[in-house]
N, CA, C and O atoms as a MOPAC input file, in Angstrom:
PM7 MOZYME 1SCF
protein

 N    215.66400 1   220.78100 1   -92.66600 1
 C    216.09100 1   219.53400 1   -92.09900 1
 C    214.88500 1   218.66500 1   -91.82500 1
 O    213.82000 1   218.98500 1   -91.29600 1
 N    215.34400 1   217.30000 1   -92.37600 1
 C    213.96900 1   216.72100 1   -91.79000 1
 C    214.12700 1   215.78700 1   -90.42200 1
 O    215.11900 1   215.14200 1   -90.08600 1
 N    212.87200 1   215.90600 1   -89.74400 1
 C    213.10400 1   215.56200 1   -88.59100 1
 C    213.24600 1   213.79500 1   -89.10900 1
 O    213.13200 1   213.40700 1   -90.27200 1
 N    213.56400 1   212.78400 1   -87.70300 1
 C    214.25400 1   211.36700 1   -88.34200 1
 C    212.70200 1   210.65000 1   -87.65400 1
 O    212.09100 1   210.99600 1   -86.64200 1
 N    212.47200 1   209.84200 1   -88.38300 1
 C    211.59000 1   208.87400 1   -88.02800 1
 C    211.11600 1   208.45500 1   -86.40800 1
 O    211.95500 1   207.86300 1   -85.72800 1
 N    210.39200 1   208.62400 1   -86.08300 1
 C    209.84000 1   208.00300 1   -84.70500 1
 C    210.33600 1   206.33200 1   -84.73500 1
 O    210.85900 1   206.22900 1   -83.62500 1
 N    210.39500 1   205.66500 1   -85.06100 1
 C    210.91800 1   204.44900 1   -85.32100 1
 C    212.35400 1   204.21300 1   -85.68900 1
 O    212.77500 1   203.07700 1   -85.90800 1
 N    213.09000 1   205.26600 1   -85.75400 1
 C    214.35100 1   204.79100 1   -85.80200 1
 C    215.13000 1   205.84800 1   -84.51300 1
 O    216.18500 1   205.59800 1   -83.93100 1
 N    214.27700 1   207.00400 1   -84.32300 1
 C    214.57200 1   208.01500 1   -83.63900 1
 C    214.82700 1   206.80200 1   -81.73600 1
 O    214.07600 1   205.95300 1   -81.25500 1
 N    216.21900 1   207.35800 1   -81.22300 1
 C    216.54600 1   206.44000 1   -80.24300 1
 C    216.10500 1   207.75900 1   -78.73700 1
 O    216.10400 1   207.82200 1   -77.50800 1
 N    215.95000 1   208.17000 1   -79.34200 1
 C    215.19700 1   208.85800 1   -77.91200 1
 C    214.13600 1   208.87900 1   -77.24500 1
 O    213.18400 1   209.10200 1   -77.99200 1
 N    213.86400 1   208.76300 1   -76.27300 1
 C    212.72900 1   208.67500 1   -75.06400 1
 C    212.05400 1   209.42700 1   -75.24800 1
 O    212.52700 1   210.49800 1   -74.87000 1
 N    210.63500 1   209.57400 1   -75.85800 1
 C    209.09700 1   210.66300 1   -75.97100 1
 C    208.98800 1   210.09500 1   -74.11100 1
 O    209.20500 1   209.01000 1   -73.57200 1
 N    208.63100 1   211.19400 1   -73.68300 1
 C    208.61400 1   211.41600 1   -71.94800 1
 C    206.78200 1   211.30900 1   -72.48600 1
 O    206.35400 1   212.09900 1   -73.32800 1
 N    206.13800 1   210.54100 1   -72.03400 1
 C    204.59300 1   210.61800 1   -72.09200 1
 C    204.34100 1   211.12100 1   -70.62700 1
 O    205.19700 1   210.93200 1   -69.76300 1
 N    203.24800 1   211.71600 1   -70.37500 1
 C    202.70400 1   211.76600 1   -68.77200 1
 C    201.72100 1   210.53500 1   -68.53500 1
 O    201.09200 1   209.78500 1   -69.28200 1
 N    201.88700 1   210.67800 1   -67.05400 1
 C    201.26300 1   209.15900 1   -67.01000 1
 C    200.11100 1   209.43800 1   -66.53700 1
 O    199.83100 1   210.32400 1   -65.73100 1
 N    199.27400 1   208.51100 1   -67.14900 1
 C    197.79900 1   208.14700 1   -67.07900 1
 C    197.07500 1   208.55300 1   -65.99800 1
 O    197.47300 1   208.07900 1   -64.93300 1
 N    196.18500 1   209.24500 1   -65.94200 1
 C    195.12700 1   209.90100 1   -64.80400 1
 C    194.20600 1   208.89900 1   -64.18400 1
 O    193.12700 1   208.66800 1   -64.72800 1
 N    194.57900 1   208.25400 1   -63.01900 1
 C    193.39500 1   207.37300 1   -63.01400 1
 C    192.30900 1   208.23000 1   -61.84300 1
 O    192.49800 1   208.40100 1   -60.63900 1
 N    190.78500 1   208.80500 1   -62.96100 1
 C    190.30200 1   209.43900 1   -62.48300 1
 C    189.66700 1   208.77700 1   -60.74400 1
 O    189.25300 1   209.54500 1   -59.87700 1
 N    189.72100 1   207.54400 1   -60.60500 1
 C    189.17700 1   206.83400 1   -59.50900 1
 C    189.88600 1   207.57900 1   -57.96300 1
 O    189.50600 1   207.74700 1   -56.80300 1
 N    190.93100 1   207.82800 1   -58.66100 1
 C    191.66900 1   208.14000 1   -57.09100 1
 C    191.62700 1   209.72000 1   -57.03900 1
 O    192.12000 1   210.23400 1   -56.03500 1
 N    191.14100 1   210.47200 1   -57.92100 1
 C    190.86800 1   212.14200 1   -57.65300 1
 C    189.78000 1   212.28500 1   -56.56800 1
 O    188.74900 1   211.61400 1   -56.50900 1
 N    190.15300 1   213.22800 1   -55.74700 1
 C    188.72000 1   213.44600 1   -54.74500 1
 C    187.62900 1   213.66200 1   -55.23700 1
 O    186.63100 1   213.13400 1   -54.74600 1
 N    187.55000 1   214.45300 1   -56.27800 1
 C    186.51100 1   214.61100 1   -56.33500 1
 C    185.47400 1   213.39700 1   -57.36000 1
 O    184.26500 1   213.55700 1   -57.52500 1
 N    186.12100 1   212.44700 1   -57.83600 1
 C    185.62100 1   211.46500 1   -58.26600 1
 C    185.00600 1   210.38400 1   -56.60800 1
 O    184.02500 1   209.64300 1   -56.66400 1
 N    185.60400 1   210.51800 1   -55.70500 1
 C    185.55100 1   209.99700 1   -54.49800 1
 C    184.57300 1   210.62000 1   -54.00900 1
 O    183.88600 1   209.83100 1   -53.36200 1
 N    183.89600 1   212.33100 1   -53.98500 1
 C    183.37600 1   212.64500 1   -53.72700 1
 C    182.11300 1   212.54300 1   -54.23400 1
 O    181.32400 1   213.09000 1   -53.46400 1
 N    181.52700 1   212.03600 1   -55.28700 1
 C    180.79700 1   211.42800 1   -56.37700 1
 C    180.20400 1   210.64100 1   -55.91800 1
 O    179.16300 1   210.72500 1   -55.26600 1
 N    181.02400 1   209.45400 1   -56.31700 1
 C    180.33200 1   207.82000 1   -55.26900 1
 C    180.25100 1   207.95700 1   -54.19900 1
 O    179.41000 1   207.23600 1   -53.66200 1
 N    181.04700 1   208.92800 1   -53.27700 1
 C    180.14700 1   208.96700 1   -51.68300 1
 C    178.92200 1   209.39500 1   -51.87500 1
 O    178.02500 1   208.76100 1   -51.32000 1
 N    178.67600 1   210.22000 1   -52.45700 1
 C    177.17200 1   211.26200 1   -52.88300 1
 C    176.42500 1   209.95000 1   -53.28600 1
 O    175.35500 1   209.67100 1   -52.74600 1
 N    177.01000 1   209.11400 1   -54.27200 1
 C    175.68400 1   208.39000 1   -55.07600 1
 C    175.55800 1   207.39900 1   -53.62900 1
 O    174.50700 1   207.62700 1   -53.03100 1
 N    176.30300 1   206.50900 1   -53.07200 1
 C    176.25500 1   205.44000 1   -52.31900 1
 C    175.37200 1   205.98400 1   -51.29300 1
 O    174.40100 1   205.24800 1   -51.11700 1
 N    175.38600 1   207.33900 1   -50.33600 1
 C    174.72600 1   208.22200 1   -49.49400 1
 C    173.23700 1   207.59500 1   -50.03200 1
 O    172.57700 1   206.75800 1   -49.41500 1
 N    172.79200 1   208.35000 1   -51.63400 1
 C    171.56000 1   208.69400 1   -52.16000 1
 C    171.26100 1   206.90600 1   -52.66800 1
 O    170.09300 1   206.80700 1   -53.04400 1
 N    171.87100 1   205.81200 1   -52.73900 1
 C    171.11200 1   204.53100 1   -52.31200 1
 C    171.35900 1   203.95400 1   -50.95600 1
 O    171.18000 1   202.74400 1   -50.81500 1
 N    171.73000 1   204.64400 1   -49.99200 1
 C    171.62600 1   204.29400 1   -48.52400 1
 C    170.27600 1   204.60800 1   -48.11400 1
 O    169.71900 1   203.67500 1   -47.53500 1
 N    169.58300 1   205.68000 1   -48.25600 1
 C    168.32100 1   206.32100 1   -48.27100 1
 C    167.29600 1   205.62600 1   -48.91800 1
 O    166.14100 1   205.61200 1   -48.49300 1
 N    167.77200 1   204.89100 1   -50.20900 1
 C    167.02700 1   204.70100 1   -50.51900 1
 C    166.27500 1   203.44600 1   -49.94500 1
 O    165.10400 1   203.16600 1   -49.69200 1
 N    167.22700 1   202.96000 1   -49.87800 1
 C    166.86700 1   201.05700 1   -49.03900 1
 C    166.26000 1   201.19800 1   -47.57600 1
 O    165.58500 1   200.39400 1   -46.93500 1
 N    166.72000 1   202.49700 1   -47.24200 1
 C    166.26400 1   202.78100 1   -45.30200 1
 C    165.00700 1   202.92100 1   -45.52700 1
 O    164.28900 1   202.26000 1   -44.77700 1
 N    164.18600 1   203.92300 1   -46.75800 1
 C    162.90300 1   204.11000 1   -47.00400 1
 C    162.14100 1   202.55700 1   -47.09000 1
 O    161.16500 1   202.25000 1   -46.40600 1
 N    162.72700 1   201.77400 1   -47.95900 1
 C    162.07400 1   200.47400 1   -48.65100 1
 C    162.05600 1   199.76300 1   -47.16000 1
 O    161.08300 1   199.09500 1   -46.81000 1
 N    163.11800 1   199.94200 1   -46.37400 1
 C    163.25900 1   198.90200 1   -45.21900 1
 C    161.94800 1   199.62800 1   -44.30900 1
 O    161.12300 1   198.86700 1   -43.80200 1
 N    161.84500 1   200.69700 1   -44.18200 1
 C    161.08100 1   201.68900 1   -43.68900 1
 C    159.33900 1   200.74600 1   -43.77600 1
 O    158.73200 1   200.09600 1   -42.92500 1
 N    159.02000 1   201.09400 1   -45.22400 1
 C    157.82700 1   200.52700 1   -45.66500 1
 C    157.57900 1   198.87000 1   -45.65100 1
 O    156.47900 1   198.35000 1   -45.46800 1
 N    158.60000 1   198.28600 1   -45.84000 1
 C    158.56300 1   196.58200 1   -45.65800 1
 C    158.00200 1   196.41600 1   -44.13200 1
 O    156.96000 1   195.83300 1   -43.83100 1
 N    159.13400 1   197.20600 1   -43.01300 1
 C    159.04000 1   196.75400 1   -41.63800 1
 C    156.79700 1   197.46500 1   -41.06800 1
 O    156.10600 1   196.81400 1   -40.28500 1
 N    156.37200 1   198.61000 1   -41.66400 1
 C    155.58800 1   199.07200 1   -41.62300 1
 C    154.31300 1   198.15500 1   -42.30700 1
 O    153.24900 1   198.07700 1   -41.69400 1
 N    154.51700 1   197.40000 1   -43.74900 1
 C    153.53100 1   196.29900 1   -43.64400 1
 C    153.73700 1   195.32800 1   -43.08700 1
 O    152.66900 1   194.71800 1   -43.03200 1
 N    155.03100 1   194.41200 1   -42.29200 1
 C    154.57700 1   193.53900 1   -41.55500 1
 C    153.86300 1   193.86800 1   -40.14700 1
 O    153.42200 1   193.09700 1   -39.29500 1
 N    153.90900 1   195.61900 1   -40.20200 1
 C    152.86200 1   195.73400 1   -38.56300 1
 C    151.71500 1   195.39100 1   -38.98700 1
 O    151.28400 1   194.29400 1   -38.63000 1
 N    151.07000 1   196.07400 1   -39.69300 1
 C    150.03200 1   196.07900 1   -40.20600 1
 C    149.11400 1   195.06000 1   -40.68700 1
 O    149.67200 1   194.17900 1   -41.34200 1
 N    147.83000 1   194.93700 1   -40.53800 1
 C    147.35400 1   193.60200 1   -41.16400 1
 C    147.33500 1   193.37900 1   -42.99500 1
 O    146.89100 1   194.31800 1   -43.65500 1
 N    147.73100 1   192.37400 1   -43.57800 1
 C    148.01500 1   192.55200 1   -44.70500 1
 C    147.00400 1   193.04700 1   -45.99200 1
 O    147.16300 1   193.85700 1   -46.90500 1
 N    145.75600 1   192.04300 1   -45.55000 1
 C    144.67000 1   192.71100 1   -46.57200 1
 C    143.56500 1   193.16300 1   -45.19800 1
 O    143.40600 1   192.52900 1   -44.15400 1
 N    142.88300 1   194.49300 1   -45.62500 1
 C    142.08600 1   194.52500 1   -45.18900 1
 C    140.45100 1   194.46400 1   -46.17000 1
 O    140.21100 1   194.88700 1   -47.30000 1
 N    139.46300 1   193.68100 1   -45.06300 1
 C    138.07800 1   193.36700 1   -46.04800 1
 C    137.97500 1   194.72100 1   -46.30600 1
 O    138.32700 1   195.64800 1   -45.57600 1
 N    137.29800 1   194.77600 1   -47.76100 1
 C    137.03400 1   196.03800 1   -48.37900 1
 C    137.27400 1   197.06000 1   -47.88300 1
 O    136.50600 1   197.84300 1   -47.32300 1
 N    138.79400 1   197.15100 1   -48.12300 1
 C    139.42700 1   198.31600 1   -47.89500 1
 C    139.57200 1   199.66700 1   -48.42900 1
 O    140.22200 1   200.66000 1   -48.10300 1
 N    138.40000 1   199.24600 1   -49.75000 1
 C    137.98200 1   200.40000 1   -50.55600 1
 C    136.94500 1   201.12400 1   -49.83400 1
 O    136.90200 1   202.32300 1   -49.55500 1
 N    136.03800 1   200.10100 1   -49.55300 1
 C    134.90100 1   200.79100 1   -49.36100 1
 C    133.96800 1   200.52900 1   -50.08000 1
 O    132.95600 1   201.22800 1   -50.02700 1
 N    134.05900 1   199.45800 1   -50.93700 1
 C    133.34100 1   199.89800 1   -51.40900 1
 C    131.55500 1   198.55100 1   -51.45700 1
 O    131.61700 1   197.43400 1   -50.94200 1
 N    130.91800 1   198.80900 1   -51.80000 1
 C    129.66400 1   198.45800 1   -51.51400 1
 C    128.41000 1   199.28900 1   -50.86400 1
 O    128.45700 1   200.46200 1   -50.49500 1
 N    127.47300 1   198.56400 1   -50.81800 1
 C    125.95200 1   199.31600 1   -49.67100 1
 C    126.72400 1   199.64400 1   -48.42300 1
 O    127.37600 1   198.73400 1   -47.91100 1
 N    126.72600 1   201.05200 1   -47.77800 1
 C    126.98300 1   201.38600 1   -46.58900 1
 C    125.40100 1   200.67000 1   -45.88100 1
 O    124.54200 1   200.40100 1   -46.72000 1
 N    125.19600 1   200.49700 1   -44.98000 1
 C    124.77900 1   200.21200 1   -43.77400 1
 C    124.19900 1   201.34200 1   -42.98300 1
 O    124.89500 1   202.12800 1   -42.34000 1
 N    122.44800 1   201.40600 1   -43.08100 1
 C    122.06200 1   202.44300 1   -42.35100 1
 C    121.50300 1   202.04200 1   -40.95600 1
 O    120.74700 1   202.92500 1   -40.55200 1
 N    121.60800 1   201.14300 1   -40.20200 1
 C    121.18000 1   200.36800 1   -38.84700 1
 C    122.44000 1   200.75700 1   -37.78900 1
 O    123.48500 1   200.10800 1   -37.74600 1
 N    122.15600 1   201.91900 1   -36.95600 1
 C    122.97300 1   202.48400 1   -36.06800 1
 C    122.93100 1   201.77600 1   -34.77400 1
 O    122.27900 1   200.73600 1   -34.86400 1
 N    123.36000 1   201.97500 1   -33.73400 1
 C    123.73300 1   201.24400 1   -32.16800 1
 C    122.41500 1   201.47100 1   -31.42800 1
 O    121.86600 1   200.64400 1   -30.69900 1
 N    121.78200 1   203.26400 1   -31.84400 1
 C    120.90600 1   203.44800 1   -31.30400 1
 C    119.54200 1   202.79900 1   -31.85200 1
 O    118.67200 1   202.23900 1   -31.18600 1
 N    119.57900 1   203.01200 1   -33.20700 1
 C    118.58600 1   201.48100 1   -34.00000 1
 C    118.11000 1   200.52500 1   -33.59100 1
 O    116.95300 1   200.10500 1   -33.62900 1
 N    119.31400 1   200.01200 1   -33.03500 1
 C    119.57900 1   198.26000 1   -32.84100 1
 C    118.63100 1   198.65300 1   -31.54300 1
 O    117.41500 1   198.56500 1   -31.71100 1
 N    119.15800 1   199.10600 1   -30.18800 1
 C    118.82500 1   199.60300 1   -29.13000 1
 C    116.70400 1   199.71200 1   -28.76400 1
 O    115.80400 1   199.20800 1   -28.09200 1
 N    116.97100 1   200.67400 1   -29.72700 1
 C    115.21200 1   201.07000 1   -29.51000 1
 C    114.34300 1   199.67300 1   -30.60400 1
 O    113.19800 1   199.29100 1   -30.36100 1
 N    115.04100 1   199.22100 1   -31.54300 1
 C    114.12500 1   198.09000 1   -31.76300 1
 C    114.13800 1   197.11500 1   -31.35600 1
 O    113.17900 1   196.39200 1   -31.62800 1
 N    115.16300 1   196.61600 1   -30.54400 1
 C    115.50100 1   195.51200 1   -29.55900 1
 C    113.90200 1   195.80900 1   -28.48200 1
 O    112.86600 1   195.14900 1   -28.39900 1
 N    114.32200 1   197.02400 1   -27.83300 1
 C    113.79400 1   197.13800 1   -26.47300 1
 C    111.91200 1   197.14200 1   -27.54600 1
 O    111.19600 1   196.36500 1   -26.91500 1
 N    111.37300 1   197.52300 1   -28.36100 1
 C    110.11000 1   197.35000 1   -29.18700 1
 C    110.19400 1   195.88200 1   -29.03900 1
 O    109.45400 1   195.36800 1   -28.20000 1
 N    110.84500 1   195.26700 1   -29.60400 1
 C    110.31100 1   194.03300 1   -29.96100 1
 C    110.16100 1   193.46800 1   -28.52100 1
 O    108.97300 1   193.46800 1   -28.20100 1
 N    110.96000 1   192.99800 1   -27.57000 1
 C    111.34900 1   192.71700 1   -26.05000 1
 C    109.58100 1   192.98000 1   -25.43000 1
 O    109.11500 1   192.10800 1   -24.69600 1
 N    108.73400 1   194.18500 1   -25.78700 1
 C    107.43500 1   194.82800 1   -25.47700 1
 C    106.65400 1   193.87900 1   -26.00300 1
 O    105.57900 1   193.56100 1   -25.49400 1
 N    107.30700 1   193.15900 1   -27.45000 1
 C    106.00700 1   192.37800 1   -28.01800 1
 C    104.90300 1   193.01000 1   -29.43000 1
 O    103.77200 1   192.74100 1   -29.83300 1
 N    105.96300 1   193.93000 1   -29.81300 1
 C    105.72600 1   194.28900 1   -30.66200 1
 C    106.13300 1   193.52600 1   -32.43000 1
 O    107.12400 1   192.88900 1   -32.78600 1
 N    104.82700 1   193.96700 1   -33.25200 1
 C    105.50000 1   193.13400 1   -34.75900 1
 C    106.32600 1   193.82400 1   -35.47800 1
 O    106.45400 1   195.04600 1   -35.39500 1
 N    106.95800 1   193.07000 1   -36.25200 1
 C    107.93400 1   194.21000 1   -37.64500 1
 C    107.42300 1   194.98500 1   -37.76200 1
 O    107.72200 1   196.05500 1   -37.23300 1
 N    106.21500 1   194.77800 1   -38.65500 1
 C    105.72700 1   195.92400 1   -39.10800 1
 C    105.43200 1   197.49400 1   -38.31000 1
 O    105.62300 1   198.65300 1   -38.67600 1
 N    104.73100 1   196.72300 1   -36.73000 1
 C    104.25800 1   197.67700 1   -35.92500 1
 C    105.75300 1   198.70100 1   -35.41200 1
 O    105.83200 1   199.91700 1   -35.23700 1
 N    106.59800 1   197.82900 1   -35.30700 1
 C    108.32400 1   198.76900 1   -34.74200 1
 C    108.63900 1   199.13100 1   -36.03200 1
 O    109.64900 1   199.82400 1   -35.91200 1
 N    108.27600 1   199.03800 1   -37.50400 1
 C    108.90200 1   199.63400 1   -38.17300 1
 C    108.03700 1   201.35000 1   -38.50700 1
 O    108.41100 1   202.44900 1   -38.91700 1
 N    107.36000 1   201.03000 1   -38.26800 1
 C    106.15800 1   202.55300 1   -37.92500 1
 C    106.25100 1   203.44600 1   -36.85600 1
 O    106.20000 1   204.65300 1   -37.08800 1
 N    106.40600 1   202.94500 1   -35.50000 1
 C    106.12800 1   203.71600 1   -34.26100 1
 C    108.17100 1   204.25200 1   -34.74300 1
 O    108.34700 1   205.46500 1   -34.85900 1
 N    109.29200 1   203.43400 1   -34.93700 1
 C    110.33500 1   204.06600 1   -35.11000 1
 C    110.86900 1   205.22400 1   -36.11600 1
 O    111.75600 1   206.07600 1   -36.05900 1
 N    109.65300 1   204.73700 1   -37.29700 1
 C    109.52100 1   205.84600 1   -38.45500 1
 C    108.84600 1   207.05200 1   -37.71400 1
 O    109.13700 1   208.21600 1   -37.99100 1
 N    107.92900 1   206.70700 1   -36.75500 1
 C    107.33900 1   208.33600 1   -36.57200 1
 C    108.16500 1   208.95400 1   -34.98700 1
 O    107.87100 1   210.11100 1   -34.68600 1
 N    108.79000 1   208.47500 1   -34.38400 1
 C    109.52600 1   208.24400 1   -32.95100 1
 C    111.06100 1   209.33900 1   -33.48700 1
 O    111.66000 1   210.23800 1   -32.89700 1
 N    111.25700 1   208.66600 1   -34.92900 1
 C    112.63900 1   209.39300 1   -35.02800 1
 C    112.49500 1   210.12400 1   -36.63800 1
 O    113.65200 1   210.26000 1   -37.03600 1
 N    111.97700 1   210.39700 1   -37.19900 1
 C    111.74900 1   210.72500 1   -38.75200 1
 C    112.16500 1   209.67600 1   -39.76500 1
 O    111.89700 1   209.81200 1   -40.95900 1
 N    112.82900 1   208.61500 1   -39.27700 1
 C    113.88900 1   208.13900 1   -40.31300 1
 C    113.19300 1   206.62600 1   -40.50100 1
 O    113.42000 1   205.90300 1   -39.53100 1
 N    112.22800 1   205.87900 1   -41.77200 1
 C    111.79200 1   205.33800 1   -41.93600 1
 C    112.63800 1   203.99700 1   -42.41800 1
 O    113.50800 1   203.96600 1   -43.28900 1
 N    112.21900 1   203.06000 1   -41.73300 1
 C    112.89100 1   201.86000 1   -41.91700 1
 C    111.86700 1   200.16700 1   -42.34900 1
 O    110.65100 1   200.10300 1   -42.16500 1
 N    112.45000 1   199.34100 1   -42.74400 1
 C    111.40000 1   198.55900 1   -43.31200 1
 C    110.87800 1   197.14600 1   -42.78300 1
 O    111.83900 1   196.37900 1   -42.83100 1
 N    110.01200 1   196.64400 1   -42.41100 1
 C    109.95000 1   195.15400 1   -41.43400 1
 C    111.02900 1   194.21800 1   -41.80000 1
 O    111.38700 1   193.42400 1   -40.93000 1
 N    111.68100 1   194.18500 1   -43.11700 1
 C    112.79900 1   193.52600 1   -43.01900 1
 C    114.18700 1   193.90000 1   -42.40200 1
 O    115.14600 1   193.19000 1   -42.10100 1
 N    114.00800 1   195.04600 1   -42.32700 1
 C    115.61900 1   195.92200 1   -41.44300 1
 C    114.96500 1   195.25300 1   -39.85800 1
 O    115.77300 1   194.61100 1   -39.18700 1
 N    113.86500 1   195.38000 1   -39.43600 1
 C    113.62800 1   194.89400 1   -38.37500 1
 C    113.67000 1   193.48800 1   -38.41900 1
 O    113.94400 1   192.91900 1   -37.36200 1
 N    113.45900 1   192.82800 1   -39.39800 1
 C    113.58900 1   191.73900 1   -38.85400 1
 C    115.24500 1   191.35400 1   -39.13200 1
 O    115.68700 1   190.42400 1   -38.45600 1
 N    116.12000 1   191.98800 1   -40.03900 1
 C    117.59700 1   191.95200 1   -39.70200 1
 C    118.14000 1   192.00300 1   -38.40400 1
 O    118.94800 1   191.22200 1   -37.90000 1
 N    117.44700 1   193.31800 1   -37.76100 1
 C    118.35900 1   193.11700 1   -36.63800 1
 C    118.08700 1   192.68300 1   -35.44600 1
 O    118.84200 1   192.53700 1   -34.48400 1
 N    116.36500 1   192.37300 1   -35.60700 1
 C    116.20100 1   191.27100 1   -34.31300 1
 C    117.31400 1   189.82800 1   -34.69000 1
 O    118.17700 1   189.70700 1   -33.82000 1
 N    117.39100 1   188.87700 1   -35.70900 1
 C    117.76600 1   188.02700 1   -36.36900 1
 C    119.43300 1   188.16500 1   -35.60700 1
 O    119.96200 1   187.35600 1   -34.84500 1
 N    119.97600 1   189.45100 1   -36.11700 1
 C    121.72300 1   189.58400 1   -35.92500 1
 C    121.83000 1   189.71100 1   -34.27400 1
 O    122.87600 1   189.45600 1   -33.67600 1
 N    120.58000 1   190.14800 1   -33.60100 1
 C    121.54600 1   190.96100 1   -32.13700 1
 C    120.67200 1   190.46200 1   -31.16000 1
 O    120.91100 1   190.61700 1   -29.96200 1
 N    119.17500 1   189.57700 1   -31.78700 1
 C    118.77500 1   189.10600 1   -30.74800 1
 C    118.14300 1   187.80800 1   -30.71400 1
 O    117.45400 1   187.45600 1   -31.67100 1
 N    118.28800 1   187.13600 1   -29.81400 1
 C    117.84000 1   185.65900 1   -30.00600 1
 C    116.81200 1   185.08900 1   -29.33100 1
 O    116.85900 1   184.84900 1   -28.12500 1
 N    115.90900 1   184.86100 1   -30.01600 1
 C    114.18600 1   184.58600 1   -28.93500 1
 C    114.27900 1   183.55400 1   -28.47700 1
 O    113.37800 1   183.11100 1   -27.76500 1

């Protein structure tokens, strides 16, 4: 027997109806997970935004990088109080070379009379 045409056949094919995966939990459970994992993510960004406006924005050579600076507090101190005696560059750059081991040059002396003290 042959079966009759789908097109002339007057009976109802029963289809099941359409899955809309959106409303399964565990599709729900999904986008809560992802929405969670960009909630975090923006709290971090908000995190770091609110953390550089504490902060000052550029700092001067914040690398580091250049001539470090060998003229310490105590430096400044004992060639201040030399010169104050009446002593020359040259002469405070000698008595401090042999006073402390650490040899320095009439122009470092005359730097930091120049920066810290005013005749």
């Amino acid at each position: 027997m042959r079966r009759p045409s789908p097109l002339i056949d007057n009976r109802v094919q029963r289809t099941p109806e359409p899955v809309d995966f959106k409303s399964t939990p565990e599709y729900m459970k999904r986008e809560i997970e992802k929405l969670k994992a960009e909630i975090k993510e923006k709290d971090k960004l908000i995190a770091e935004l609110q953390s550089q406006l504490q902060q000052p924005q550029k700092i001067h050579n914040e690398r580091g990088a250049g001539r470090k600076t060998k003229i310490t507090d105590e430096m400044v101190v004992e060639v201040l109080t030399l010169r104050q005696e009446g002593y020359g560059f040259s002469k405070i750059a000698k008595i401090y070379s042999e006073k402390t081991g650490i040899s320095i040059s009439k122009a470092t002396v005359d730097k930091i009379t120049k920066n810290w003290y005013f005749e």
